[in-house]
C-alpha positions in Angstrom: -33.6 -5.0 18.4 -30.7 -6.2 20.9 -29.2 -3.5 23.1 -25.9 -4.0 24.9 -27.0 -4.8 28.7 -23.5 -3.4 29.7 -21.0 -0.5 28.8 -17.4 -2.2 26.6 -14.5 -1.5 28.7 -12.1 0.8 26.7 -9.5 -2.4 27.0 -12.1 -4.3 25.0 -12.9 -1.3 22.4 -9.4 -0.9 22.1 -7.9 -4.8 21.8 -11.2 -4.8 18.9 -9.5 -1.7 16.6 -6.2 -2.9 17.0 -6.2 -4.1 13.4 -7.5 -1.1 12.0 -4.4 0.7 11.5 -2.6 2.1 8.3 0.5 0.4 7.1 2.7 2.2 5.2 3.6 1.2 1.6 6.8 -1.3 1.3 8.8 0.8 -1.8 11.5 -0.8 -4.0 14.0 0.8 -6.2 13.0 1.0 -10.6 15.4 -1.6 -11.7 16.2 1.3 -14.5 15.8 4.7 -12.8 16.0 4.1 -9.5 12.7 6.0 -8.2 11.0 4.5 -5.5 7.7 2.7 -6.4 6.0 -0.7 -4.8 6.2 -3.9 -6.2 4.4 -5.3 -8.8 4.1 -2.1 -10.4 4.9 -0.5 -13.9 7.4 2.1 -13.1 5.2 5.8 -13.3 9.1 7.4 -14.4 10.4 5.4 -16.9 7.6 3.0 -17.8 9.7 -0.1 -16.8 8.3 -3.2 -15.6 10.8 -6.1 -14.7 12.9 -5.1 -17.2 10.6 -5.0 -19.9 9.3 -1.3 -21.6 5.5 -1.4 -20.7 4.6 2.1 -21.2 5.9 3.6 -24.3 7.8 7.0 -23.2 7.4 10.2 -25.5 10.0 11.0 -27.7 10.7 6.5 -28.6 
């Protein structure tokens, strides 16, 4: 099995996780309610989706 002959500098361990961060969601606004939600998804609120009723709300 190989074994590292030398020790990674922290400057190299650190330069190899630097993609490993979180990024944060990018919201948009419901066209129809206004609650924040991310693209390309059917609004959980008002069941919206480009203008269109996906999700049939209770009491329709």
């Amino acid at each position: 099995m190989a074994v590292p002959k030398k020790r990674q500098s922290k400057s190299r361990r650190n330069m190899r996780r630097a993609h490993d961060f979180v990024v944060p969601l990018k919201l948009q606004s419901c066209a129809q309610c206004q609650t924040m939600i991310p693209s390309h998804v059917v609004c959980p609120n008002c069941g919206y989706y480009h203008g269109r009723a996906m999700v049939p709300q209770e009491g329709e």
